[in-house]
N, C-alpha and C positions, 0 to 999 in steps of 0.2 A: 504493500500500500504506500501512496505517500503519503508521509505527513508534513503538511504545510503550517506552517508557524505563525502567527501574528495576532494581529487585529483583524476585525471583518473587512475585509477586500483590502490588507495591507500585508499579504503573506511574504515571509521573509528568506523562507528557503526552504525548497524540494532535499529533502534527502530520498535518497533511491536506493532500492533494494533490486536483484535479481528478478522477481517476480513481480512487478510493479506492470500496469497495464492500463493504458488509457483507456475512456471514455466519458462521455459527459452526462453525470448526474447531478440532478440537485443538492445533491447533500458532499457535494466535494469531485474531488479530478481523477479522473482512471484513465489509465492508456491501454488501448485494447492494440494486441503486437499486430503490425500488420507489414508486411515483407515483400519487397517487388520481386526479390532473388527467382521465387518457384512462380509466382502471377505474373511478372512482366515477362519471362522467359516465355511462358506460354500464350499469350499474348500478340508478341513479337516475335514466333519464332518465323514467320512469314517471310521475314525483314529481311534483307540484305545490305548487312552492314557495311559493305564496301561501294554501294549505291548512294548509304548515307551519311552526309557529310558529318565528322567526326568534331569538326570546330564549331562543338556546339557546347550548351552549359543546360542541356537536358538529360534525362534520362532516356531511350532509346524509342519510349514512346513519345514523345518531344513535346507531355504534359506538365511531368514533374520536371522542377527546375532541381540544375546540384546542388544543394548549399556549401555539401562540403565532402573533402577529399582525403583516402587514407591510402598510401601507399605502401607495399611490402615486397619482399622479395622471399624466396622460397631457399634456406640453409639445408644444408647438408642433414646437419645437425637439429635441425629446428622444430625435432616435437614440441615440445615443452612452448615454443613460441606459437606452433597453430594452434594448441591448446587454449592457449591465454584468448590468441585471437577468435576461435569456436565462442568461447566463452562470452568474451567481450560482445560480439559482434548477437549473440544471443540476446543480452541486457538492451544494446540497443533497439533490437525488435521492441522485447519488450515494454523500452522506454515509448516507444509510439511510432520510431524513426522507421525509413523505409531506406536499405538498401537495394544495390544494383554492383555485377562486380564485373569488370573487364580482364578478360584470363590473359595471363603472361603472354600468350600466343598473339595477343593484339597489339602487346606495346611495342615502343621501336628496339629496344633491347635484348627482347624474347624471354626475361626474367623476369619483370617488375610486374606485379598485380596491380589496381587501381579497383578501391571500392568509393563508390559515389553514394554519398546520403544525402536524401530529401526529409524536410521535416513537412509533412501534412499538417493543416489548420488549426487539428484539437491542440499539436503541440507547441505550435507556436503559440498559440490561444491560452494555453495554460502558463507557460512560461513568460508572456511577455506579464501577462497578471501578476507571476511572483515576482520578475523582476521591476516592475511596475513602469513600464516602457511604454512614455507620454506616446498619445496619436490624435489624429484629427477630433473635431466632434464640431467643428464650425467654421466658415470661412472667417476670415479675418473684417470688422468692419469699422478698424480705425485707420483714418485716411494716411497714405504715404506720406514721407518726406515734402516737408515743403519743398520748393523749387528754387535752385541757390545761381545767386547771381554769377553772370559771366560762366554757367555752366558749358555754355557751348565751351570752353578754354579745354576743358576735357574730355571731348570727344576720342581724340588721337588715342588715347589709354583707357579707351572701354574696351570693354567685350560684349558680344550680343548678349541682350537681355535672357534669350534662354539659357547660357552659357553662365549667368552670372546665378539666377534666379531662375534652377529646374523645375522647380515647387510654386504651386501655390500658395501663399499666406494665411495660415489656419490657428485660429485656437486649438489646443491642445489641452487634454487632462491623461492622466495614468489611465492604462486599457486595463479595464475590468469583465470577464468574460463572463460572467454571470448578467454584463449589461451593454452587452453587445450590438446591441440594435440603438443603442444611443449614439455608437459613432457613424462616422460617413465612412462605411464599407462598400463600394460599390463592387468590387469584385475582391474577395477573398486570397487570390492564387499573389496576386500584384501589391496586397495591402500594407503589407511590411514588406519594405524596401531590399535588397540583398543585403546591407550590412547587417539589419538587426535581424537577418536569418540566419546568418555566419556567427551573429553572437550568441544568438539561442541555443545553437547548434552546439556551438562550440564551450557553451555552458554547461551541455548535457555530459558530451563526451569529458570534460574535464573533471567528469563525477561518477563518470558512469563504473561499477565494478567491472574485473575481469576473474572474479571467484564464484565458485560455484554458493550453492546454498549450504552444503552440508559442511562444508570447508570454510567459513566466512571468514574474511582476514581484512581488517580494514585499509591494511598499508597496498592490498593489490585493488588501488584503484585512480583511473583518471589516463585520459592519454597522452601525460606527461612523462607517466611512467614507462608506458607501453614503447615511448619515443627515446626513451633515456635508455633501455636494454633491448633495443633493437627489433621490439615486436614490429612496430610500422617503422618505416622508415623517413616517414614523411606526414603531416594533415597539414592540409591549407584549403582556404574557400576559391574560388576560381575567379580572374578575370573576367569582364562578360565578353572581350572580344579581343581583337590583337590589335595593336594599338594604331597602327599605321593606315589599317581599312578598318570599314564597319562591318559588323556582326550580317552575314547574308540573311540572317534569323529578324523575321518582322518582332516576333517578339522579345529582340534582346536590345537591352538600351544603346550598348555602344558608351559609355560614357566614360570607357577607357578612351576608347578613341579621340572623343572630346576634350579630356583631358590634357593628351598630346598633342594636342591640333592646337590650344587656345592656351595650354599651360605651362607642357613640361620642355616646347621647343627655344631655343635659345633667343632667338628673330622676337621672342613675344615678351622680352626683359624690360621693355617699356611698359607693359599692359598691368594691370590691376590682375590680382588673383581671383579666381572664380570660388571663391571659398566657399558658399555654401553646396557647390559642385563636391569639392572635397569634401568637404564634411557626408555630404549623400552617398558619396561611393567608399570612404575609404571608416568615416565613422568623427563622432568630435574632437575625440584626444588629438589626432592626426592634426584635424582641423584646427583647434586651437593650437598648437607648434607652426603650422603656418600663417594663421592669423598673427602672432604673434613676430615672427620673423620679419614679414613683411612690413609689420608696424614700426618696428624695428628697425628696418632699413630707412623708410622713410624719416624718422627722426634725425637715422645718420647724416644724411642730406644738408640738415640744416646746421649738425657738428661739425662737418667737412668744409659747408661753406665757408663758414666764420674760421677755422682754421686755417685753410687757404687765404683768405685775405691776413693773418698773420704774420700765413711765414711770406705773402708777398711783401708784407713791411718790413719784414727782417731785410729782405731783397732791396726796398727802396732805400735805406738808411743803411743799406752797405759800406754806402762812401762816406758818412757821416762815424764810422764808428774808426772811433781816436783810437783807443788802447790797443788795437790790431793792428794799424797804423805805426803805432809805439813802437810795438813786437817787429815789425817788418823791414824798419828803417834802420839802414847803415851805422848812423849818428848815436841811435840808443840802443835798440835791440842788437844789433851787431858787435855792438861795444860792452854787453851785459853779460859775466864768462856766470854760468848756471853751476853751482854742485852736481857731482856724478849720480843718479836718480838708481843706480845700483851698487852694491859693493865689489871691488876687484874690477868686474869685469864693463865697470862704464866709466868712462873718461867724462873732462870737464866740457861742455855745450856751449856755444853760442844763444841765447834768448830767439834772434829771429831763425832759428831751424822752425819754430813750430809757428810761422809764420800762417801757411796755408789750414791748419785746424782752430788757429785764431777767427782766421775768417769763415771757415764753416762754423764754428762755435756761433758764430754772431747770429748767424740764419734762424737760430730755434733760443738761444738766450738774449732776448731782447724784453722792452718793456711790453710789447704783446704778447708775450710769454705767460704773463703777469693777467692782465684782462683776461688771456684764452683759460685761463686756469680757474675763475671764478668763472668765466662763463659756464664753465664743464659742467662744476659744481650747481650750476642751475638748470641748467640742461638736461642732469641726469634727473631731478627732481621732475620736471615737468616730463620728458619722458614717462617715469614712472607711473605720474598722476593721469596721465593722459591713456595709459598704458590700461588704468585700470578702468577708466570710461570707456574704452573702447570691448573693455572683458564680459563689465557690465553688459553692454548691447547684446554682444555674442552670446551672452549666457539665457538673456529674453527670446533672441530670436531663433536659437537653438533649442529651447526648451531645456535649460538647465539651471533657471532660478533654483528653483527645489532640489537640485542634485546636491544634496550638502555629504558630508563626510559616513553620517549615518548610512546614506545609502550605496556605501562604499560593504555596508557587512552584508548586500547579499552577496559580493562578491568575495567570498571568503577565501582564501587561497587553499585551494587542495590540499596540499604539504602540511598546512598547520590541522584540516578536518581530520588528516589520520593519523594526526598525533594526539588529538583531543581523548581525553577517558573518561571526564568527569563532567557532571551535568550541574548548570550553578542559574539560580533567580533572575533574571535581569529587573535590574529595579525600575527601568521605564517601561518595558512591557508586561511586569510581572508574569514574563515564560521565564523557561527553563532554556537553557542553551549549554550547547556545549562549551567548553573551554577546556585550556592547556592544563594538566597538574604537574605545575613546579614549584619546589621549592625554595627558600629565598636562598640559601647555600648556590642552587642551582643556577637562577636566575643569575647572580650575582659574580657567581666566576664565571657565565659565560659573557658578562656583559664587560669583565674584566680582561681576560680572555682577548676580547674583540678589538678594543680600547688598545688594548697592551701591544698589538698586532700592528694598529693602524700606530699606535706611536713609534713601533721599532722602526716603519715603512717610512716614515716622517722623518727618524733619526739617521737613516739611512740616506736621504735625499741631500740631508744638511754634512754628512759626510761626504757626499759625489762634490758638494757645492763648495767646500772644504778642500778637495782633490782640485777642482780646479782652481782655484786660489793659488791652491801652492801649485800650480801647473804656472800658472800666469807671474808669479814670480821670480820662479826661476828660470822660466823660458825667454822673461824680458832681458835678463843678463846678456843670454847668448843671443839675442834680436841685436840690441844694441853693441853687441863685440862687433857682428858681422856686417851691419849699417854704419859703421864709424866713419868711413868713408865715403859713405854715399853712393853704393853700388846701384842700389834700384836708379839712379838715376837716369840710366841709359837708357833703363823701361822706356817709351814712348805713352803719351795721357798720363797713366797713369804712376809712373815712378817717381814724380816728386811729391805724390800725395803718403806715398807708402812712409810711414815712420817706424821704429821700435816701436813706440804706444800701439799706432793703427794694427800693425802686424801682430801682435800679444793680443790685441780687442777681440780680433776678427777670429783667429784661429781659438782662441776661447772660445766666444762666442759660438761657434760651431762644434767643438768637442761640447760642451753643455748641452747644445740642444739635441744629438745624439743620445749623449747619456739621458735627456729628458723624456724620449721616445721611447727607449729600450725598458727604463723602470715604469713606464706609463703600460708597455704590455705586460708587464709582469704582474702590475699591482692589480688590474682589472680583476683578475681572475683569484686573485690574495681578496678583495674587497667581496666579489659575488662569496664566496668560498663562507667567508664568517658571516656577512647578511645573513645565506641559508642558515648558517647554523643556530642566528637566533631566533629563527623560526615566527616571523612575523604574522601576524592574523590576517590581515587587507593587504590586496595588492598595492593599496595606496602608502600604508605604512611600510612596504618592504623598499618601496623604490624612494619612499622620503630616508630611510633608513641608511641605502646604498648612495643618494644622492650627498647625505651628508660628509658620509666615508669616502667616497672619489671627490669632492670637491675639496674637502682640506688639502688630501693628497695634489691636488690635481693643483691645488692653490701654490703650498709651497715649492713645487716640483717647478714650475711654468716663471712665478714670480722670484723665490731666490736670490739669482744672478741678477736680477734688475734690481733686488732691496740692497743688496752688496756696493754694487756699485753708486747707488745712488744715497745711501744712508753711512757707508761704511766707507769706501775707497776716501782716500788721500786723509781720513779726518784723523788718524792716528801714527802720523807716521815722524811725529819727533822731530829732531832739527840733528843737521850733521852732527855736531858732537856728543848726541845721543838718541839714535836711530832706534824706531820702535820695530820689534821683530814678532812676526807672526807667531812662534812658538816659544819666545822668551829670548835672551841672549846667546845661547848655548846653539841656535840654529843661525842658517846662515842665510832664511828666506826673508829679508828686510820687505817692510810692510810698503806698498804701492804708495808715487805719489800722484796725485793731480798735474793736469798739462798747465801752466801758467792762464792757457786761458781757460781754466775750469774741467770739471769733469762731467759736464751737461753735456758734451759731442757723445763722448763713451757710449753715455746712457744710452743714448740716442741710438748706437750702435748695434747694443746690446739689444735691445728693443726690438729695431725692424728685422736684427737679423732670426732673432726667438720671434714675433708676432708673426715677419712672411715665411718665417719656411716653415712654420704651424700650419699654416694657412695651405701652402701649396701642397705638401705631403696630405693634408687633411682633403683635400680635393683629389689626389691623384689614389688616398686610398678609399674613397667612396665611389669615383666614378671611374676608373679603369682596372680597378680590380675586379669588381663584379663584372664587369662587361667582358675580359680578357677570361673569366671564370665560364660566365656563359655563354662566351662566342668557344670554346675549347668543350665546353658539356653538350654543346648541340649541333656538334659538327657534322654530325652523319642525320642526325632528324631535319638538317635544314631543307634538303635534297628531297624531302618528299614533298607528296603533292598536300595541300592543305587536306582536301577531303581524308587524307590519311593520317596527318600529324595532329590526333584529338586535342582539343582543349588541355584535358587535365595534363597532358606529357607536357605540353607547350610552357605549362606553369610550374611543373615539376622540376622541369631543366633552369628554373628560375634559384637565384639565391631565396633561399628562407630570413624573411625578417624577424630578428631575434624577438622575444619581448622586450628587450632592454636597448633596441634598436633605436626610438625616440630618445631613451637616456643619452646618449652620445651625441645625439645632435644638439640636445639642450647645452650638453656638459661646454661641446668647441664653442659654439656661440657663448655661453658664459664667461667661459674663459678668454675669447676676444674680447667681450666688453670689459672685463678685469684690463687687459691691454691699456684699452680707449681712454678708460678714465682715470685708475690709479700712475698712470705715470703719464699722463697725456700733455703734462706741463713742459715736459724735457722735448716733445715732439708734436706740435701741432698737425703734421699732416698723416699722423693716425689711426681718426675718422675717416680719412679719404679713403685710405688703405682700406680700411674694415667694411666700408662702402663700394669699393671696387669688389670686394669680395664678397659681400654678399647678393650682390644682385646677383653674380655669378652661381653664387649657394643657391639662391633660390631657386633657380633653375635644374643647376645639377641634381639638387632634392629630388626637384621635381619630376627631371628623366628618370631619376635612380627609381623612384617610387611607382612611375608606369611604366617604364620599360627592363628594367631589370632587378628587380624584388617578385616574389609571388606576391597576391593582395593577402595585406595584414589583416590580421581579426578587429572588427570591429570595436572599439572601445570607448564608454563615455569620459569625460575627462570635463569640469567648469573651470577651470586656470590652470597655468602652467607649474600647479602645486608648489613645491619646497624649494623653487626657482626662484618665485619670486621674493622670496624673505630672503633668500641668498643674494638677489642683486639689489637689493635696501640696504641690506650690509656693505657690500664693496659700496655702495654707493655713498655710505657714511665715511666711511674708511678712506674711500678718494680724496675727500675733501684733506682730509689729514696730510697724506703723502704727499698730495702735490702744494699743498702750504709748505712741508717742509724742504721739497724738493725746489722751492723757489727761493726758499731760507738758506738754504744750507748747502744744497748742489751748484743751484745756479750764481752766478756771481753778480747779480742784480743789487743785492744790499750792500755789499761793501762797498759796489760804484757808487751807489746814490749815497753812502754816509761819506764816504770820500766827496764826494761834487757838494755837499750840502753842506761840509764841518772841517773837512783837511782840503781844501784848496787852496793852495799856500798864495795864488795871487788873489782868493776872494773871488772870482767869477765860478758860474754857473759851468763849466767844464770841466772836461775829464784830462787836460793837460798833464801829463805827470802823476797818471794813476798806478803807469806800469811800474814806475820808481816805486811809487811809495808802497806798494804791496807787496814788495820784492825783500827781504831783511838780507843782510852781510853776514859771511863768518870768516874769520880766518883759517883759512886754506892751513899753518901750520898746528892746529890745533883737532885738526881730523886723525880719528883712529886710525889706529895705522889698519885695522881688519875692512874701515870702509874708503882705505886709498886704491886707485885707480893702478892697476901693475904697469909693470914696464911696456910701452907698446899701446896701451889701451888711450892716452892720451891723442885728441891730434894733434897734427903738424903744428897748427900756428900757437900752441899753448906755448908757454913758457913761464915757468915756476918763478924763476929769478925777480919777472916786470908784474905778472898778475897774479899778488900775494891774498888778495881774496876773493870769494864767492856769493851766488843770490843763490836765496831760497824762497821758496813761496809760504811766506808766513807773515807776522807783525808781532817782531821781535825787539828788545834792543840789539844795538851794534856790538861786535866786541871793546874793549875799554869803557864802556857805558858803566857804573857802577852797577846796574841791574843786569847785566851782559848778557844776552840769548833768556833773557824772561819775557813774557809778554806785555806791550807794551800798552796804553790806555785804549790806542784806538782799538786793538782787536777786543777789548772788552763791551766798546760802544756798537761793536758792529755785531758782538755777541746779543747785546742786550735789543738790540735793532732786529735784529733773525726773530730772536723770540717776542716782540713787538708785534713783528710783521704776521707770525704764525696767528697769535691769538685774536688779532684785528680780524685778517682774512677769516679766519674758522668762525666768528662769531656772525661777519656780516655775509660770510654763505651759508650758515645754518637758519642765522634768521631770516634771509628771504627764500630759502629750500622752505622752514616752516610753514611762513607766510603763502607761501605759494600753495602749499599740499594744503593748508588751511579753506585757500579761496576757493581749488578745483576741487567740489563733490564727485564721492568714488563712483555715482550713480547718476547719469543725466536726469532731470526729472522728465524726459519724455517718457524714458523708460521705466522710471517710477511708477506713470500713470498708468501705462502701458499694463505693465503687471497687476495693478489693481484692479483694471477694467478685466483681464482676463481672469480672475480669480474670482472676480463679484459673479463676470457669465459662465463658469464651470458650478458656482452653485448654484446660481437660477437656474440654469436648464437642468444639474441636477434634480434639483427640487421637484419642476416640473415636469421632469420624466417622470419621478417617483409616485407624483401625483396620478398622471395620469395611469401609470400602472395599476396604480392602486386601483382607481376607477376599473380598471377594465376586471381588473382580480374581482371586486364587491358584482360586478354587475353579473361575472360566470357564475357568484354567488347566490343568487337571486334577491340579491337587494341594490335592484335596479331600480325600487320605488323612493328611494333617501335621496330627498330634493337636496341635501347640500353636501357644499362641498369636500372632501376629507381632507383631514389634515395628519403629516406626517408626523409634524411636531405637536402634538396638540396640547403639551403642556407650558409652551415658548411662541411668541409670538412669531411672524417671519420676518419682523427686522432687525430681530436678534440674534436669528439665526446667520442672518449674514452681517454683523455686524466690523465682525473681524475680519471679511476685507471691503468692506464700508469705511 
């Protein structure tokens, strides 16, 4: 029997036994087994199936539509596996379902079985009720969108209205099969769309046992199992057509094809998305990850702009920037002999060698540096607010107001149902339900366990991050032995850009983001590995669960090397006569300095060269891996003719979309916007980057998802769940970094406390900034461990005439009675950083607040919207109920009661609807 759980007409979950069997009675749900295996065979055995074309999504009488697909292949060894599958494939008879099975002899491999399940009316009827899966019951009759000016402007990036807008516009309430005839069912076969047939279906099988009765074992059940040891080989629900033509079948939609025609081709990256197209075919969750994306890009739009006119001021005020100028000139920079920047193996510098990264330095540390860095910070704010107005809509016009968390337990994950022993009260429904028996010992070391896993994974990142440190230490040594003379020069373009710095940045840079890809596969499957083991109850709790554990990981691993550099490099590295060393004195890796014109380029380095080559491997492993997968798996089925190459093979030869497939797309997009924001000061052009790339993502998604993935199971989803509390955080955090990164990386404060307070002629200029930030040592008072050897010196040195050196500090001089202490100004320009931090952070949190204050999370159209729709599901309810009622009294024979009945007869009826009144 089933037994369904709940309130009246709020049931909460089918559990399923072996002998369960639909049909419809009043007093609750029965499935009577009914099988096309032995009735269609005889039926059809007329048919000649090589007459009928195979690219289809019916069953052979070309009544029943597929919903869904089990593939197996025949082992050697494989009693014990038909066994399971006898069994299995029993329950689902008896679940209601109707198989169909195509024998090895028809596929293109001559091995592979393909069994096709249809769900018949009663089952989806009964299931969509427990799942309580909104459907029509009224046309929609609140008037459209007003009409917005200068709309023709957007023509160019429509799509046809049917393309955009498959559906008509309906009220909606949860399907109640007991009251059936209240919704708009014009045909039965068509009424649920193919997604929530694939979800029903694939509700059933994710439940279904593969044990007999006398044997009953709770762990042998669901075809996750059956999938995990090799009973099927495969389930997926089918394409309706191939994506390039239309379905030859009148009654098949084609809105694959639509898809590809209007969505997933690259020519259509101007156009608007067809989103509620997706959402019909592919299901919401889907829908809302591209909804989301796309909104997403378009905010970018307006970050790239504003960044781009930044770094073009950096561009304009090229020739205006003095202290490069400084650095470049014969007169000063020429004449300024630098300390050796390593021990032993680096000789004494010229100031203008680092001429040419002066001047790209200029391009991204400028005063628009400063504005793009509070713009961001507001930027991200209204994104956000705007983010969640538009979630709101989607949630109204999807029918997913009501989808709150609660209705997350009918979907209870398998894995945790057969772990369940013990039966416990639910205090809102006063049932009984199953739940996990653990104890708090147990609970607790697995949660420790988990914890302990992800922090070794974490301590592990920060020792890779650590490796290369001391990689970029000691490699700068032998940079600067073998550039002492200026070999790259001969390069052509590019060899007089190459410096020691550049050359250590870049080759870092790249060994990092190696190592950052290699532990990034390693951890995925460390991360799913402990999720399973804590045995989540909802699907929703498992993937908020997994999303927290990849995203720290995913945080430090990605960001690291950009906090290093930009929070850590040059700020501790002493003054020659006492040199701060990475591992203490006793090592010989002296701690990195900053280039005279700052350490904002690096960043910069660092940055585009981890954000693009994320970006491009993150493209080339979604779209040419599967392609090169399945242009290599259907090499020999391509050669036949369509009428021969079925459906189901066609999407067989397809990759399989993980469940945790969306997770990844969330995770790179997340992680791009971590990029954008928290370091977005050191690089305005960013945005652009993130923007070039994703119109390109949305595309690629987009092929990826109708041309080479099989179709995902349907799944509902109202936001981009534990995503979005993750990017409110980076989004607080931004603000942070790039205050300090403007404080403390970039060299913006100490110019303006120097132009504002040490201008020794009193004017508003940076005359003689490069001096004064420059401190002196004597050349005879350097360790002998951090002198330059014999040879490492160049030519034009000479010890004898230039007895001292510059460093990049604000020191006294030697002979100064203070001598190499620091001097007042580096304390003003300290106390100026921290100024600057707490000003900025105050006055972009309080107009961030201000802002999310003014933008309501809910437009009030949509407000109304939802109220009107909620006031009309219980009028018409009421008046169905009414008139049933009538009809029920009058078979009664009390047809002679002039008035009218009432349901409520002890409540008025404007009380009853007064809650959504």
């Amino acid at each position: 029997m089933h037994r369904i759980t709940g309130r009246t007409g709020d049931a909460s979950l089918i559990e399923m036994s072996p002998t369960d069997s639909f049909s419809d009675e009043s007093n609750g749900y029965h499935l009577h087994p009914t099988s096309s295996r032995g009735s269609s065979q005889q039926g059809q055995s007329a048919i000649d199936k090589q007459q009928q074309s195979k690219d289809s999504v019916f069953f052979r009488d070309g009544v029943r539509r597929i919903d869904f697909v089990l593939s197996y292949v025949d082992d050697k060894d494989g009693e014990r596996k038909q066994e399971r599958r006898r069994e299995y494939e029993a329950n689902l008879e008896k679940a209601g379902l109707e198989l169909e099975t195509e024998d090895k002899s028809e596929s293109d491999d001559g091995k592979t079985y393909f069994l096709k399940i249809h769900a018949p009316w009663e089952v989806l009827a009964t299931y969509a009720d427990v799942l309580k899966i909104k459907v029509p019951f009224k046309a929609n009759d609140i008037p459209s969108h007003t009409e917005i000016p200068m709309n023709w402007l957007s023509t160019p990036f429509r799509l046809p209205e049917h393309i955009m807008h498959p559906e008509p516009d309906y009220f909606t309430a949860p399907f109640n099969k007991s009251k059936s005839d209240f919704f708009l069912i014009d045909d039965k076969e068509t009424f649920f769309p193919p997604s929530t047939r694939n979800r029903i279906v694939y509700y059933i099988l994710a439940r279904c046992p593969y044990y007999r009765d006398e044997c009953a074992d709770k762990d042998k059940k669901g075809i996750k199992r059956l999938l995990n040891n090799g009973t099927y080989t495969s389930a997926f629900p089918l394409h309706d057509s191939r994506y390039w033509i239309r379905s030859k079948d009148p009654n098949c939609e084609s809105e694959r094809y639509n898809l590809y025609k209007h969505w997933a081709r690259f020519l259509c990256f101007f156009k608007e998305q067809p989103l509620n197209l997706i959402r019909k075919y592919y299901g919401e969750k889907i829908g809302v990850y591209f909804a989301w994306l796309g909104f997403y890009t378009e905010m970018l739009f307006f970050a790239a702009v504003v960044g781009v006119i930044c770094f073009i001021y950096g561009l304009l005020t090229y020739d205006d920037n003095e202290w490069s100028k400084e650095i470049c000139s014969e007169e000063i920079g020429g004449n300024i002999v630098m300390c050796p920047l390593c021990d032993k193996k680096c000789g004494y510098w010229k100031l203008n060698s680092t001429c040419n990264s002066s001047w790209q330095s200029h391009l991204f540390d400028n005063v628009g540096t400063v504005f793009f860095a509070i713009f961001m910070g507001i930027w991200v704010t209204l994104f956000l607010e705007f983010w969640k107005r538009r979630q709101a809509r989607l949630e109204y016009e999807w029918d997913l107001v009501d989808f709150e968390e609660e209705q997350q337990q009918l979907q209870l994950r398998p894995e945790y149902e057969t772990k369940c022993t013990n039966r416990r009260l639910n205090r809102i429904t006063q049932e009984m339900e199953w739940v996990l028996d653990r104890t708090v010992a147990d609970l607790a070391g697995k949660v420790l366990l988990c914890w302990a896993t992800v922090m070794l994974w974490i301590s592990l990142i920060i020792a890779c991050i650590i490796g290369v440190i001391a990689y970029r230490l000691a490699v700068y040594a032998a940079f600067a032995s073998i550039m002492k003379d200026s070999p790259t020069n001969n390069l052509e373009v590019v060899g007089s850009l190459i410096t020691p710095q550049l050359a250590t940045s870049v080759t870092a840079s790249c060994i990092n983001f190696v190592i950052i890809m290699i532990l990034n596969l390693m951890y995925e499957r460390v991360a799913i590995w402990i999720t399973d083991m804590e045995i989540p109850k909802t699907h929703l709790e498992y993937e908020n669960k997994l999303t927290v554990k990849m995203f720290l990981f995913q945080f430090v691993n990605y960001y690291s090397s950009c906090f290093y550099v930009a929070f850590f490099k040059g700020k501790f590295v002493g003054y020659p006569g006492d040199y701060a060393y990475m591992f203490g004195k006793w090592s010989n890796l002296r701690n990195e300095e900053c280039d005279p014109g700052g350490c904002l380029i690096e960043l910069t380095t660092q940055l585009v060269i981890v954000m693009t080559g994320k970006q491009v491997w993150g493209n080339i492993q979604e779209a040419l891996v599967p392609w090169l997968m399945n242009w290599w798996g259907s090499r020999k089925a391509r050669s036949h003719p369509e009428s021969l190459y079925s459906r189901w093979e066609q999407d067989h030869d397809l990759q399989a979309f993980g469940q945790l497939g969306l997770f990844y797309e969330y995770l790179e997009m997340v992680i791009q916007f971590g990029f954008i924001t928290l370091f977005v000061a050191s690089f305005p052009l960013a945005p652009l980057l993130a923007l070039i790339n994703n119109i390109i993502e949305v595309r690629v998604d987009a092929w990826k998802f109708t041309t080479q993935f099989r179709r995902p199971v349907a799944a509902k989803a109202h936001s981009i769940g534990a995503w979005e509390e993750i990017l409110n955080g980076v989004a607080v955090l931004s603000v942070v970094t790039n205050a300090f990164i403007v404080a403390f990386t970039s060299d913006m404060i100490p110019r303006l406390v120097y132009m504002y307070a040490y201008q020794p002629e009193s004017e508003i200029t940076m005359k003689g900034y490069i001096n004064n930030s420059l401190s002196v040592f004597n050349i005879s008072a350097i360790p002998e461990r951090s002198k330059p050897e014999d040879g490492e010196n160049p030519s034009w040195f000479d010890s004898s005439i230039m007895t001292t050196c510059r460093y990049r500090d604000y020191r006294y001089p030697p002979g100064h009675e203070k001598q190499y202490s620091h001097t007042m100004q580096f304390w003003h320009i300290l106390a100026a950083k921290l100024a600057f931090i707490i000003i900025m952070e105050h006055v972009v949190f309080l107009v961030k607040f201000f802002v999310a204050w003014m933008i309501p999370d809910v437009p009030s159209e949509v407000k109304a919207r939802v109220k009107r729709e909620r006031y009309l599901v219980q009028e018409y309810l009421h008046n169905y109920e009414v008139e049933k009622l009538k009809i029920q009294l009058s078979h009664n024979g009390h047809s002679d009661c002039t008035c009218a009945p009432m349901i409520y007869p002890s409540l008025p009826r404007h009380e009853v609807l007064s809650e959504c009144l």
